[in-house]
N, C-alpha and C positions, 0 to 999 in steps of 0.2 A: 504493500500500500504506500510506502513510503516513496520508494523508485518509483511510482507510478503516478504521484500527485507532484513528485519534484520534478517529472518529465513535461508537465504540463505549464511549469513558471516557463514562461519564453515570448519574446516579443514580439510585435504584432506580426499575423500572420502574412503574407501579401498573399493579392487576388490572384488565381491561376486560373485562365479563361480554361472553362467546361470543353472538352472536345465530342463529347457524349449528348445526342441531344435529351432533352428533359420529357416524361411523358406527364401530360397530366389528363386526368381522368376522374372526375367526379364519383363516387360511387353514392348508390340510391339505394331507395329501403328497397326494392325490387332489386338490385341486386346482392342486401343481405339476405332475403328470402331464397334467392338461386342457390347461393352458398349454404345456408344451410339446412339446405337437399343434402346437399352433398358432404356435409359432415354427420347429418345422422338421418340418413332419409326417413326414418320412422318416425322422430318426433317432429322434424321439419321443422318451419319456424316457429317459436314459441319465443314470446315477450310480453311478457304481464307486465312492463313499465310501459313509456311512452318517450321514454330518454329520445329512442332513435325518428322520432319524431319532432324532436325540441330543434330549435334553433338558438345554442348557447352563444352568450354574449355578446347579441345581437348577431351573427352569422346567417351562413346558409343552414337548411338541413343537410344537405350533403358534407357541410364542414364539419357539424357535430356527427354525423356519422364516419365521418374520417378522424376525431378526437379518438370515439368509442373503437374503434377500432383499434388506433393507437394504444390506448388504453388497454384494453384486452389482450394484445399478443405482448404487450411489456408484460406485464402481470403475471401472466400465463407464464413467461420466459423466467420469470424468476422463483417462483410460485418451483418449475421444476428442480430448477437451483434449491431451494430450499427445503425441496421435500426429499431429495435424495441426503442433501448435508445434514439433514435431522435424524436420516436412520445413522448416518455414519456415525454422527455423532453421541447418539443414543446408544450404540455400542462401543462408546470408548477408542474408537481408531482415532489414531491422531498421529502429526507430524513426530518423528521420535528426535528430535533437536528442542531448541528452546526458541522465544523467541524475543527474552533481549536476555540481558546479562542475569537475571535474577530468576528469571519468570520462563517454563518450558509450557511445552502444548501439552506436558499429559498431567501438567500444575493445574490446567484447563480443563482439560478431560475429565479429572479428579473433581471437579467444583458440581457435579449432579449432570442433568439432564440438558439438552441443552440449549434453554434457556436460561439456565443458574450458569451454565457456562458464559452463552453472551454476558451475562450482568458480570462474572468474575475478570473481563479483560478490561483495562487499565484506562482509565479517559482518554488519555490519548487515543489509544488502539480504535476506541469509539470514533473518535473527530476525526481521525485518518478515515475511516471508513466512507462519515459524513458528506467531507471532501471530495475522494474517491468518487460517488456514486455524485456528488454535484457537478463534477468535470464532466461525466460523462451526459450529465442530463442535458447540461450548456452546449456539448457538443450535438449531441442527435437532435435539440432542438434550433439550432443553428440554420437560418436558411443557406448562408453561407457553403458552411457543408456540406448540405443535402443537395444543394446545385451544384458541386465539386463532386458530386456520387455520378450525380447523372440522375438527382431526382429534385423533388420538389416537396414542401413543406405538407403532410399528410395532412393539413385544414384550406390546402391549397391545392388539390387535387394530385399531391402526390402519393406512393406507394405506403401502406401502413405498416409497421416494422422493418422499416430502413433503417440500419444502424451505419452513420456514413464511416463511409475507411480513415484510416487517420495517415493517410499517407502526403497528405497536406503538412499535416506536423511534423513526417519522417521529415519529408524535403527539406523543412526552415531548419526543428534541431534536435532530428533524429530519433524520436520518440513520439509514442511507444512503437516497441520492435514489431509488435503482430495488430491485426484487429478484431473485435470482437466477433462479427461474423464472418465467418468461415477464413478462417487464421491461415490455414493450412491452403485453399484457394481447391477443395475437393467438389465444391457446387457450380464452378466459376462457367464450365462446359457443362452442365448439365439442360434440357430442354423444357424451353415455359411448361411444356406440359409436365415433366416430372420436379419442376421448382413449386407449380400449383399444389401439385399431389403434395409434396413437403410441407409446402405452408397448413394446408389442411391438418394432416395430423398433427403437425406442431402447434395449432390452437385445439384439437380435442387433448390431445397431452395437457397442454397448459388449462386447460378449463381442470380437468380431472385432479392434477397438481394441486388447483386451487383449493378443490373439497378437500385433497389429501391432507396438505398444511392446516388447511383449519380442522382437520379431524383432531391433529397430532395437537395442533394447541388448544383445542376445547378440551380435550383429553385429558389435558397434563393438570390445568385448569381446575375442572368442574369431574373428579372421579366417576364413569359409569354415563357421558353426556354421550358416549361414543361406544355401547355396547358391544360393538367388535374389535375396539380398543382396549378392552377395561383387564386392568390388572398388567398390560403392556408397557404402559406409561411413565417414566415419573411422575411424580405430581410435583409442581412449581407452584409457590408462593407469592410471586413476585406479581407486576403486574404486565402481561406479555402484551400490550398496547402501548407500551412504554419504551422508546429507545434506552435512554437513562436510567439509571436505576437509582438509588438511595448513597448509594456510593461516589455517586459521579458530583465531587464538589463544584459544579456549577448554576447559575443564575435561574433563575426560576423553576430548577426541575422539582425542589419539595416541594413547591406549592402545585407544580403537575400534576405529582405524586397523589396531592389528596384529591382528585377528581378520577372516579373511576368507572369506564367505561361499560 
């Protein structure tokens, strides 16, 4: 986290004209209905809200249904991140090094479940994270970028879940080495038709993800909310809507603390 938030101090970027042209495309509730045929033809579309309906902050509908969508395959994408790092973690695997001079990963491992985990690492370890995950949000949401991709802003009739390359940055100063999607460049020939197929299961994963994570943290939570959980779990005290914990000596997080969700 650290090499990766100090790869990011550098100055200003300059403009590198796009050689890529840009696609934009509105998408419509008629076309969230088509798609999802085809992520669960059985249930088809179903939406008891009215979200994809709305026109947020003052917008088109097609823009707020390019947020939702945004929204959705992020979530989704991390949702699987964290449903796999919560078995690992829940079974005590961990890094066998340390990770500064005082403090190892199985110091960590050792602190319960893992949520008592997250609460046991160090504030700092916290705000690097913070950091971390704000670089990147500045960067995907960057039109900048997303026109250096060969795309356009997803409330702007660009593609939703573009994560742009950071090879913008390699050029100015040389970080970071890889990018988040597809690092290795395995999808890069791959055919719209089997990039569709991908993106599909990679929103029914990520939807599935979602329930899974909140099973494991209702779980640990509220004993027995999750019947095919129960007695799998630790149980955590703490409050897991809470980045901060009780420990983290900073600015308003005790009076957070007493608000509970």
């Amino acid at each position: 986290m650290v090499s990766l938030s100090s790869g990011f101090v550098a100055p200003a970027v300059p403009v590198v004209p796009n050689a890529r042209a840009t696609s934009v495309r509105m998408e419509t509730l008629d076309d969230l209905k088509a798609m999802a045929v085809k992520l669960n033809p059985t249930i088809g579309y179903f939406n008891p809200t009215s979200l994809a309906e709305m026109e947020f902050w003052g917008t088109s509908q097609e823009a707020t249904i390019g947020f939702l969508r945004q929204a959705e395959i992020k979530h989704g994408r991390v949702a699987m991140a964290a449903f796999v790092g919560y078995i690992v973690q829940a079974n005590g695997i961990c890094f066998p090094f340390g990770i500064d001079g005082t403090t190892s990963f199985a110091d960590i491992s050792a602190a319960g479940g893992p949520a008592d985990q997250f609460d046991a690492l160090s504030t700092i370890a916290k705000l690097q994270i913070v950091g971390a995950i704000g670089l990147l949000e500045v960067w995907s949401e960057s039109n900048w970028a997303q026109e250096a991709a060969g795309n356009k802003h997803y409330m702007s009739g660009g593609k939703p879940g573009v994560m742009p390359s950071f090879q913008p940055l390699r050029d100015t100063i040389g970080h970071p080495p890889l990018d988040l999607f597809d690092p290795f460049g395995f999808s890069k020939n791959k055919s719209p038709e089997a990039k569709e197929k991908g993106l599909l299961v990679e929103i029914n994963n990520g939807r599935l993800a979602m329930l899974g994570i909140f099973g494991f943290v209702s779980e640990s939570k509220v004993a027995g909310s999750v019947p095919a959980l129960n007695g799998l779990i630790k149980p955590y005290a703490g409050e897991p809507m809470a980045f901060f914990s009780a420990s983290d000596k900073l600015p308003y997080v005790e009076d957070m603390l007493k608000f509970h969700f």
